[in-house]
C-alpha positions in Angstrom: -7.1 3.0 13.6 -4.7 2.4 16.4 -1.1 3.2 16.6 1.0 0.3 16.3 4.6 -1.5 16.3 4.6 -5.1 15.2 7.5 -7.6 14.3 6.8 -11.3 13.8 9.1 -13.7 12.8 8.8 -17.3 11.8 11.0 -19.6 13.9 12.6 -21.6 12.0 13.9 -18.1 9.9 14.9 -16.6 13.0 16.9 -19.6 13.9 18.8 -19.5 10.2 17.7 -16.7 8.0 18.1 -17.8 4.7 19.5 -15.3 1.5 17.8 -14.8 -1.5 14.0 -14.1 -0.2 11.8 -11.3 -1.6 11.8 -8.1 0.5 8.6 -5.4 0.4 7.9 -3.0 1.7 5.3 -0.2 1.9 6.3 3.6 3.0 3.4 5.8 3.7 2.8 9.4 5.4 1.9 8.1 8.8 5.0 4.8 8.5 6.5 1.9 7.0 6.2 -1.8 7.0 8.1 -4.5 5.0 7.9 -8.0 4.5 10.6 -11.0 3.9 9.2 -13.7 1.7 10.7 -17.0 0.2 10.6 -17.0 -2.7 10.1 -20.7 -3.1 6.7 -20.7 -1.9 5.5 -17.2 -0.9 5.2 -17.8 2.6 6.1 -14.6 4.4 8.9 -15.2 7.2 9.3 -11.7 8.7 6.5 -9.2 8.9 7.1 -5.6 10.3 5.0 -2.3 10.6 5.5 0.8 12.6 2.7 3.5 12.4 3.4 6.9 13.7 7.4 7.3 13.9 9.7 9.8 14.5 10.9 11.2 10.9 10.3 8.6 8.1 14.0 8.1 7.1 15.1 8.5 10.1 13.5 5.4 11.2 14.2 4.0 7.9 17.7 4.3 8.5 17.5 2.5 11.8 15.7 -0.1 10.5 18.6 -1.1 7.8 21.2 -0.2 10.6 19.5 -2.2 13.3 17.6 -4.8 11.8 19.8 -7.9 11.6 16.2 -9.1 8.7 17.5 -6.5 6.9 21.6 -6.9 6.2 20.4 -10.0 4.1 21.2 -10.3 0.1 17.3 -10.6 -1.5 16.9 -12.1 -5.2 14.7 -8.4 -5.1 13.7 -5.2 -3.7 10.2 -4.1 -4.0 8.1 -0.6 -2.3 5.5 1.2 -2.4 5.6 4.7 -1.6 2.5 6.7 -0.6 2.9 10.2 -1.6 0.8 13.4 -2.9 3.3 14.6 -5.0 1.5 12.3 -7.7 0.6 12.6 -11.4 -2.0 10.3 -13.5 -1.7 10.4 -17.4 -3.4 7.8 -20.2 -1.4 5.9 -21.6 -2.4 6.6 -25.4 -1.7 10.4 -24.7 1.7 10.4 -22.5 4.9 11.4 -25.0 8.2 10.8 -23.3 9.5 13.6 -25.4 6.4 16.1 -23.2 8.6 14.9 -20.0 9.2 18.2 -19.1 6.1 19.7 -19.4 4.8 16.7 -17.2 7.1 17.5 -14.7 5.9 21.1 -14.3 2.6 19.5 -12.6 4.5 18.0 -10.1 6.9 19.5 -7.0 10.7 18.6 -6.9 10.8 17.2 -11.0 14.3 15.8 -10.4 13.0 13.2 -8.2 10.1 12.4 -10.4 9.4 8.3 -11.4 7.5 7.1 -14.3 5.6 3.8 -13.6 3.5 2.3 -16.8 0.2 0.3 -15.4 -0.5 -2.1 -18.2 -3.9 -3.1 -16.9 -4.9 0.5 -16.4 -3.5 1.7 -19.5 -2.0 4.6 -17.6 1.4 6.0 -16.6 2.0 7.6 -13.1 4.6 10.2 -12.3 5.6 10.2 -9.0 8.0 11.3 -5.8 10.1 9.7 -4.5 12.7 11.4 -1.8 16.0 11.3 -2.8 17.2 10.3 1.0 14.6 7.5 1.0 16.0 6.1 -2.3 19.6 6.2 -1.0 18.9 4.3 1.8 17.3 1.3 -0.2 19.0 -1.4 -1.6 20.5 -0.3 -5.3 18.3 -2.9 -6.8 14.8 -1.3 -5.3 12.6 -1.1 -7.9 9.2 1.5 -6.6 5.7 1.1 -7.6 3.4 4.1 -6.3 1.1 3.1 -3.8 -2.2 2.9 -6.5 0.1 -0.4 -7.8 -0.3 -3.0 -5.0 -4.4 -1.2 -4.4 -5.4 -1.6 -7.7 -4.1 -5.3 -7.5 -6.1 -5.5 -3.8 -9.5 -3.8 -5.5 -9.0 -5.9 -8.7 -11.2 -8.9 -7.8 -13.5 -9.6 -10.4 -16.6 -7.3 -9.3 -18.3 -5.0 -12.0 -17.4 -2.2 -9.5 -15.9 -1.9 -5.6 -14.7 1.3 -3.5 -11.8 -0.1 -1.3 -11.1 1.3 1.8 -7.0 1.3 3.3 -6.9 2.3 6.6 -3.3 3.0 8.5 -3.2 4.5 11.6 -3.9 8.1 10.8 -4.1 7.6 7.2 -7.4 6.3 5.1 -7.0 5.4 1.3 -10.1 5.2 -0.8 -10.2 3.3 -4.3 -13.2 3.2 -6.5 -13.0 0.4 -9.7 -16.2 0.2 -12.1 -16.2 -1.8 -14.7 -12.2 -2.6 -14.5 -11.2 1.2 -14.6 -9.8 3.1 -12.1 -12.4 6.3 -11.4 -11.0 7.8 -7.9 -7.7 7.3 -5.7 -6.4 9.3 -3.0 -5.5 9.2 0.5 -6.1 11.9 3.4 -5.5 12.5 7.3 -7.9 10.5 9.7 -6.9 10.2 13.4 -10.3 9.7 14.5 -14.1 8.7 13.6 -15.1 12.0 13.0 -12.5 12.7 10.4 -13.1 9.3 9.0 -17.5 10.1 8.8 -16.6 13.6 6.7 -13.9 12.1 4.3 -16.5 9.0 3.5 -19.0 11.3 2.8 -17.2 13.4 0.9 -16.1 11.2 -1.5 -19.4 8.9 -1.6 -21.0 12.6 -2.4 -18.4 13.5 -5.4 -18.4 9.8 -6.7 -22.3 9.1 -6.4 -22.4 6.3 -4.9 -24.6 4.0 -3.9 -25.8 2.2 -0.9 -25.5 -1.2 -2.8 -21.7 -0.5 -4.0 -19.5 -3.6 -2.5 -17.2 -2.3 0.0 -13.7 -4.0 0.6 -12.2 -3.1 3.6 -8.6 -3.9 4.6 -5.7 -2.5 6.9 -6.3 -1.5 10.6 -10.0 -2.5 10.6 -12.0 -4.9 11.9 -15.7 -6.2 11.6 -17.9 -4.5 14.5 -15.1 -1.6 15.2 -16.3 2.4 14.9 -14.8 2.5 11.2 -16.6 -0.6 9.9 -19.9 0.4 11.7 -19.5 3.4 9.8 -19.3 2.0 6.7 -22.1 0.0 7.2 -24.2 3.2 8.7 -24.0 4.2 4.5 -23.3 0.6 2.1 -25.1 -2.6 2.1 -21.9 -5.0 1.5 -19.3 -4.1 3.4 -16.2 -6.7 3.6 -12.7 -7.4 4.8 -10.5 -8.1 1.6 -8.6 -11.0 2.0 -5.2 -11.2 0.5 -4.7 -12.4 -2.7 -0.7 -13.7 -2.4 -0.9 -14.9 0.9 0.0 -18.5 1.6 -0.6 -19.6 5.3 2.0 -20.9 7.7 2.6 -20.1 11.7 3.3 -16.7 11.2 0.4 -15.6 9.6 -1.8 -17.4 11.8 -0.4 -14.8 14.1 -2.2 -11.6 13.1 -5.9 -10.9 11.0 -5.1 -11.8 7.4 -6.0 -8.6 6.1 -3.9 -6.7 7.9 -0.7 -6.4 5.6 -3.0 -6.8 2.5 -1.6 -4.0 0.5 2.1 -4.7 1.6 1.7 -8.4 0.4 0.0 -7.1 -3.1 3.1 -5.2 -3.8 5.3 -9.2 -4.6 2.5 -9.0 -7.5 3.5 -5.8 -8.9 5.0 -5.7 -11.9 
């Protein structure tokens, strides 16, 4: 899990940007990414991450201020945000009337969003920093970060335990039977880390060396963080994206790479 700045533009949108594309983006505790997409075709035309930054918003802000990508109109406004100030409720037992007594699980209530998951039958409460939020377009609509992982881990199998990695940051996911059992995210800047969290949660979870592993994010096949997960599971793979279509740009860069950022022009 290096630390990393990437841009890459497509030519021909570098050349003549064109209005009315589909901006994501992802923020997380360790940085931010986004993505320009038309929205004629899904082909992404600008892709940018940063891991590691100076303060989040800071660099937020310089980003909106700097970035010429980013003065253009978009037909919409989609991120992520990656935070622990998170709540998870089922669906059949959240009252909107409870609100407040929701909100007393959770620091800094006034900044609190609901988000419904229709496939997961569950609602999420979650923060979202006022100073973030001001600096987005007005039209931003947020998903937490579960949203665009649940759409990456969602591939058809009876069960999978998806593994995000950023650059200081892992994410775990575990899906059996099409529910979610386990999501969090915690600090990894090295293998070490990496080897304890793992084992951690493979101890609380039970599970088992024939559990399909989906790997996606700052990895690759034969690095330290897949040859740990293959020290511990059987079927260990990069997950592909599942919105991607392929032009120069992504021919650029290992297709897994912006797989949860992608995920989020599915979220709904």
């Amino acid at each position: 899990m290096e630390k990393n700045s990437l841009l890459l533009a497509d030519s021909s949108f570098t050349s003549q940007p064109s209005q009315g594309c589909h901006l994501l983006m992802q923020v997380t505790e360790d940085g931010f990414s986004y993505a320009i997409i038309n929205q004629d075709d899904n082909t992404p035309k600008v892709l940018f991450s940063v891991q590691q930054p100076g303060p989040l918003n800071h660099e937020i802000s310089q980003a909106f201020s700097n970035d010429h990508f980013l003065s253009l109109k978009f037909a919409s406004v989609k991120v992520a945000v990656q935070t622990s100030n998170v709540l998870f409720l089922p669906e059949d037992l959240y009252e909107e009337k409870q609100t407040d007594n929701y909100h007393s699980f959770v620091d800094r209530p006034d900044e609190i969003t609901k988000h419904r998951h229709a496939d997961l039958k569950m609602v999420t409460l979650f923060g979202i920093n006022p100073e973030l939020k001001n600096l987005l377009p007005a039209q931003t609509i947020f998903f937490p970060i579960l949203s665009p992982l649940w759409i990456c881990a969602n591939q058809g199998l009876s069960s999978c335990f998806l593994v995000d990695f950023g650059s200081n940051l892992v994410t775990f996911l575990y899906q059996k039977d099409g529910k979610l059992i386990f999501q969090n995210s915690f600090a990894a800047s090295n293998i070490e880390e990496f080897n304890y969290f793992l084992l951690l949660v493979k101890q609380q979870l039970s599970l088992e060396e024939t559990t399909p592993i989906l790997m996606q994010g700052l990895v690759e096949n034969g690095d330290d963080y897949a040859n740990c997960l293959q020290k511990y599971f059987l079927d260990v793979k990069i997950n592909l994206p599942k919105t991607l279509s392929y032009n120069e740009l992504t021919a650029q860069m290992p297709q897994h790479y912006f797989n949860s950022l992608l995920a989020i022009l599915l979220c709904e």
